[in-house]
N, C-alpha and C positions, 0 to 999 in steps of 0.2 A: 519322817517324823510323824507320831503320831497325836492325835488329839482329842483331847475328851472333851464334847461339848457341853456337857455338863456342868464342867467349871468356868464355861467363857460363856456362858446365856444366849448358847446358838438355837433357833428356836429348831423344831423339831420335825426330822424331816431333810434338810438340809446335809444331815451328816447321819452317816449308815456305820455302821460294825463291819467287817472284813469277812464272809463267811471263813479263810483260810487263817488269817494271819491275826485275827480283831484287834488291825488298827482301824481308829474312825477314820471315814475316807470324807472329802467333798463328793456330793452325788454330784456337783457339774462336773468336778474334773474329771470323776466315774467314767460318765457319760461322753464326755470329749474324748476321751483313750477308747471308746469304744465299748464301755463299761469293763473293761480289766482295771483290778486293784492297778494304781500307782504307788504302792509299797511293794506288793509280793509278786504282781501279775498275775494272779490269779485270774482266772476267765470266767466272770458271768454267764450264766446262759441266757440266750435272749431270746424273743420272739420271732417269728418268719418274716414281718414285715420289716421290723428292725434290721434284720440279717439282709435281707434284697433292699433294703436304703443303702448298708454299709457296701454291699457287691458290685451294684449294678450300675450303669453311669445313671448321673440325675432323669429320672423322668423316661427311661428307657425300655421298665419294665412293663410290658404286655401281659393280665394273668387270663390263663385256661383254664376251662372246666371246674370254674367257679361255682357252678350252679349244680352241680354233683353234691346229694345231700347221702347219709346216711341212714340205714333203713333199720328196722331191729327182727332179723329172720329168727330168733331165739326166742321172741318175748321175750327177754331178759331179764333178770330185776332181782339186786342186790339191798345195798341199802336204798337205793332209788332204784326206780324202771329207767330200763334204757332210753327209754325218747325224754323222760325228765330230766335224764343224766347231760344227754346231748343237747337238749334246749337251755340249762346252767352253762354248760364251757362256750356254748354261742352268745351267748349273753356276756360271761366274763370277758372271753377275749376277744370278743367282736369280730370272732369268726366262725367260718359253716363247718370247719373240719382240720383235722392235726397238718394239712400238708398245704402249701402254694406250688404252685405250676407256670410255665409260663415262660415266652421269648425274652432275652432283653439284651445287653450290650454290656462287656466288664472291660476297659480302658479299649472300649472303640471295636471288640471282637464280638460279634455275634454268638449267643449261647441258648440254649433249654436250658429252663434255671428251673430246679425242684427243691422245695426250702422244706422242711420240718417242725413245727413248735413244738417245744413239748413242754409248753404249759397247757395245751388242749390233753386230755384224757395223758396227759403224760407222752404226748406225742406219736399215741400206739397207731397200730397198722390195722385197722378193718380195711374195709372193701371198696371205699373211698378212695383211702392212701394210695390203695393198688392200683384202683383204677388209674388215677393220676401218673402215676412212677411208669406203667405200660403206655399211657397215653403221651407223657411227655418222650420216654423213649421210642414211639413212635415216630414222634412230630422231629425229634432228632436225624431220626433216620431218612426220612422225606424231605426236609427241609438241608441235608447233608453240615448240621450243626453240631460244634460236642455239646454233650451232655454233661451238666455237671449239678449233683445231686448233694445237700448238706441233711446229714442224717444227726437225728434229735429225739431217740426213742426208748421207750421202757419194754416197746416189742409189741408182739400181734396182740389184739385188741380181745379180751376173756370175752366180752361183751356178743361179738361175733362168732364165737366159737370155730367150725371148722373153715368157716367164710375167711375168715380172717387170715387162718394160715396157711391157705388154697392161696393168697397171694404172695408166700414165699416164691412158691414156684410159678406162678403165674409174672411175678415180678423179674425172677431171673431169666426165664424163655422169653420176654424180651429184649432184654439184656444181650442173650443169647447170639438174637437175629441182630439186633445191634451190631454186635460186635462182629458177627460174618461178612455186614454190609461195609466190614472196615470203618466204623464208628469210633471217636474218641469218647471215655466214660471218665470223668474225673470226681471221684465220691471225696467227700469232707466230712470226716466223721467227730462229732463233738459230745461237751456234754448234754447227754448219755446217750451210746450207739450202742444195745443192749440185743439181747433174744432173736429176739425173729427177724427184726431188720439187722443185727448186726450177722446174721446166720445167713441173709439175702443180701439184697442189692449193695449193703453198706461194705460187702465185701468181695463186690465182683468190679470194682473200677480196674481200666488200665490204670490209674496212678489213684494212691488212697492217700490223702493228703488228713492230719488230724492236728487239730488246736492241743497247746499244754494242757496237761493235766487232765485233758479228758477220757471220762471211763469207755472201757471199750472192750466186750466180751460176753459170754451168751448168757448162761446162769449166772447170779450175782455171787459173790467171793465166799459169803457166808453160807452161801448153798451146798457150793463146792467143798469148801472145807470142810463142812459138817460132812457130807457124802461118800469125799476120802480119807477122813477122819486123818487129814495131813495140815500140817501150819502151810501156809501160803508164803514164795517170795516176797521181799520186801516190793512196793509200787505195781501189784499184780493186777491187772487188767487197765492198767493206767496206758494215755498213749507213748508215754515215754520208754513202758514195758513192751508196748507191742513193736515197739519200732526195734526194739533190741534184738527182736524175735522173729522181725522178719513182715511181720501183718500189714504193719503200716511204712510207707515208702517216704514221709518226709513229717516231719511236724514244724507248725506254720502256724506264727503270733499271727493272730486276729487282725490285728496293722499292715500287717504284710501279705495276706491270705489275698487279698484282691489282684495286686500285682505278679503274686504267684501265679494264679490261676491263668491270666494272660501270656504270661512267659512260657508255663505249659503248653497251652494252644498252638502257640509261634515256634516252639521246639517242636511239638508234633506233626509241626504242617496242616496244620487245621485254621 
């Protein structure tokens, strides 16, 4: 049932629009569901710390290579310079860079946990990201932990230019030795698992686990279409397309995605 708080004098704030469905929702009940519509289920995206609050057991996560800053090897500079750019999303999100890292525990199993925002820069992949995603697939492989990585991306970072997409490959050849050393990789692709990361790591798990609805694919639709000058399937690059297709191996409500990921681990022997 939907509600317009305009007629009932709910002050403002309280009650949000539905980006899919616009019924007004309660932002507590939002929030309790994990921030999925409780009309449509639609799936919010949310930030890295939010995402490792909803994963990891209370109080469990350990983060790494926190103090990995951003550099600007381009001089850059759009409508801002790149360090102006990078000192705004630190400031908004009160963080140093698009990606977390770090040991922590999902119903009692030990994991490398590598989380995404992509309300930083849109959650793109400079040399940062990379570093992080090699470094946690390192400490997986050392530590004989699976890795399980939540991608949240618009793709490699313009900002960084060839820096940035030197960690496609730099991201996958660890991966690589990862997976030699007989490593479990369990990727959660949300929204948006886009370009470069959706080109790399976001699609090298042994199991790719992804939330409804979310986009998932290199160039955006409109690109494409325009390119092969073809109408696109219906729900194209969506995870319920990819799953049809083969890409993705399960799709996993938000509520459920913690428990999953534990049952994976216990299936795999990890």
């Amino acid at each position: 049932m939907s509600v317009n708080p305009d007629k009932v004098g709910v002050p403002p704030g309280l009650w949000t629009k539905c980006d899919r469905c616009a019924a007004m929702v309660y932002e507590k009940e939002v929030a309790e569901a994990l921030f999925v519509c409780p009309e449509c289920g639609f799936h919010r995206r949310i930030d890295a710390r939010e995402r490792v609050r909803q994963l990891v057991d209370p109080d469990s996560f350990e983060e790494f290579a926190a103090d990995l800053r951003s550099t600007d090897p381009l001089s850059f500079k759009d409508r801002l310079p790149y360090q102006e750019r990078l000192k705004a999303e630190q400031e908004k999100t009160g963080e140093t860079e698009a990606m977390l890292v770090g040991r922590g525990f999902v119903r009692g199993r030990a994991v490398i946990l590598g989380v995404m925002n992509p309300f930083f820069i849109m959650g793109s992949m400079g040399a940062v990201v990379g570093e992080k995603v090699v470094r946690g697939t390192n400490w997986a492989m050392e530590e004989n932990l699976p890795l399980v990585i939540v991608t949240a991306s618009g793709g490699a970072r313009m900002q960084e230019g060839m820096v940035s997409l030197v960690q496609m490959a730099r991201t996958a050849a660890a991966l690589a030795r990862f997976d030699d050393a007989g490593g479990l990789y369990i990727a959660v692709a949300t929204d948006p698992t886009t370009a470069g990361v959706a080109a790399s790591f976001a699609s090298l798990g042994d199991l790719i686990l992804a939330e409804p609805g979310a986009m998932i694919g290199f160039a955006g639709p409109r690109v494409i279409a325009n390119t092969i000058n073809a109408e696109l399937p219906q729900g194209f690059q969506t995870a319920e397309f990819m799953l049809q297709h083969g890409f993705v191996d399960r799709i996993v409500r938000r509520a459920d995605l913690r428990r999953e990921i534990a049952r994976l681990i216990d299936f795999c022997g990890k």
